[in-house]
C-alpha positions in Angstrom: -25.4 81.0 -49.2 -24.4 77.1 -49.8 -25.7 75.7 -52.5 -27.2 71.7 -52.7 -26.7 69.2 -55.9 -29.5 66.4 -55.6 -29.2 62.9 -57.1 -31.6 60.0 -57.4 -30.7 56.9 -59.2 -31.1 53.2 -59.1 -28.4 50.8 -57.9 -28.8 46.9 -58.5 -29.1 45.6 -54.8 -26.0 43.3 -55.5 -23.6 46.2 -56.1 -24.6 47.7 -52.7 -21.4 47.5 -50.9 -19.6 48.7 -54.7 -21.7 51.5 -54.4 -20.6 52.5 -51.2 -16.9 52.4 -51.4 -17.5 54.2 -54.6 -19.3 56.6 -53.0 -16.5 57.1 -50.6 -14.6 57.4 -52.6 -16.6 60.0 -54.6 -17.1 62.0 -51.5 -13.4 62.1 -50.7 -12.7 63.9 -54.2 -15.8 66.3 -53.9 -14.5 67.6 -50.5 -11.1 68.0 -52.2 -12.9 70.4 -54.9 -14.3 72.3 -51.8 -17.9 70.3 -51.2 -18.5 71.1 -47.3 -21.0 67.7 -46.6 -22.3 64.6 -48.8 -24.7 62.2 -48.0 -25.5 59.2 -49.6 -28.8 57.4 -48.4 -29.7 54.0 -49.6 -33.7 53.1 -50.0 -35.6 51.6 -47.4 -39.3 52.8 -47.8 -39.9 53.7 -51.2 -43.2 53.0 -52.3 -44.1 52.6 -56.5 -46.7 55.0 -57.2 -49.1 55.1 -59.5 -48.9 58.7 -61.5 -45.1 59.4 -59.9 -42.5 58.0 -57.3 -38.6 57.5 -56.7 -38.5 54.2 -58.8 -40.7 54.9 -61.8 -38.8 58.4 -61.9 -35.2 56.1 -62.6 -36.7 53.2 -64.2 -35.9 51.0 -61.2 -36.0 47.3 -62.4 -37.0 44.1 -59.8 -32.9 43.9 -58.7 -32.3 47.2 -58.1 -32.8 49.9 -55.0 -33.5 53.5 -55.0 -30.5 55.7 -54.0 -30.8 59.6 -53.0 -27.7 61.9 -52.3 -27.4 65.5 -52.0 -23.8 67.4 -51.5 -23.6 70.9 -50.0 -20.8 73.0 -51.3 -20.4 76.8 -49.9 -22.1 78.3 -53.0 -23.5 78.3 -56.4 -20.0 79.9 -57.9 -17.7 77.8 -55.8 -19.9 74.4 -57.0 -19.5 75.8 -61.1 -16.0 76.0 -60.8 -15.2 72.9 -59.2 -17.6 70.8 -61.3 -15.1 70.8 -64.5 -12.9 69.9 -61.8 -14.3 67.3 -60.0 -15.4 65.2 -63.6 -11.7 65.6 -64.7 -10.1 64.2 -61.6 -8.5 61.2 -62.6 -9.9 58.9 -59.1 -13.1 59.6 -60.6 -12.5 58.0 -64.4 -14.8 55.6 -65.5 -12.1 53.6 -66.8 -10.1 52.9 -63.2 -13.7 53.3 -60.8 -16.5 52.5 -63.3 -19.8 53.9 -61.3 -21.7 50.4 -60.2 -25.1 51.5 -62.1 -26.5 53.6 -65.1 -25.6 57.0 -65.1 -28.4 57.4 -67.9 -30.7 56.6 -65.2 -29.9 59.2 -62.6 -31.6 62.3 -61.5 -29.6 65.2 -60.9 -30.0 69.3 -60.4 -29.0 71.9 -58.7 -30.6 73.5 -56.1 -31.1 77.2 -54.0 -31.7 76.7 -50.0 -35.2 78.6 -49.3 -36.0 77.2 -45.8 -33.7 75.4 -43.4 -34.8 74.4 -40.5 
């Protein structure tokens, strides 16, 4: 059964095309590890709440915009043995393609499909 890794994080608005071709980028090396789909959404409706929501969940500030992506990879094992992989690959250093917001930021897990419809 595929298996889905689920991000949220907050970009500053002014990095939105950086973002992107990193995220290209990113998605070219996660197919290479074996990742069968990734999609990257960029916020459009995301309301502030007032106990939780998207941007109090990552600390968005004024300047920045509420990012969700999931990737689907064939399964659980397949995703645990390419994620060493995928973090050592040398396209994806944060020295030569620094990612264009804080990391310490994002929200990230690992999920099991239940219902697909």
């Amino acid at each position: 059964m595929s298996y889905v890794d689920g991000m949220v994080c907050a970009v500053p608005t002014a990095n939105k095309t950086r973002y992107i071709e990193h995220a290209k980028l990113a998605a070219g090396v996660l197919k290479d590890h074996g990742v069968l789909h990734v999609v990257e959404c960029w916020g459009d409706d995301v309301p502030e709440g007032k106990l939780t929501s998207f941007p109090m969940a990552v600390q968005r500030k004024d300047d920045e915009t509420v990012v969700l992506s999931w990737i689907t990879w064939p399964s659980k094992a397949v995703r645990d043995l390419a994620w060493e992989k995928v973090m050592q690959d040398p396209r994806l250093s944060p020295e030569t393609n620094p990612m264009p917001f804080d990391g310490k930021r994002m929200i990230h897990g690992g999920f099991i499909r239940v219902v697909e419809a």
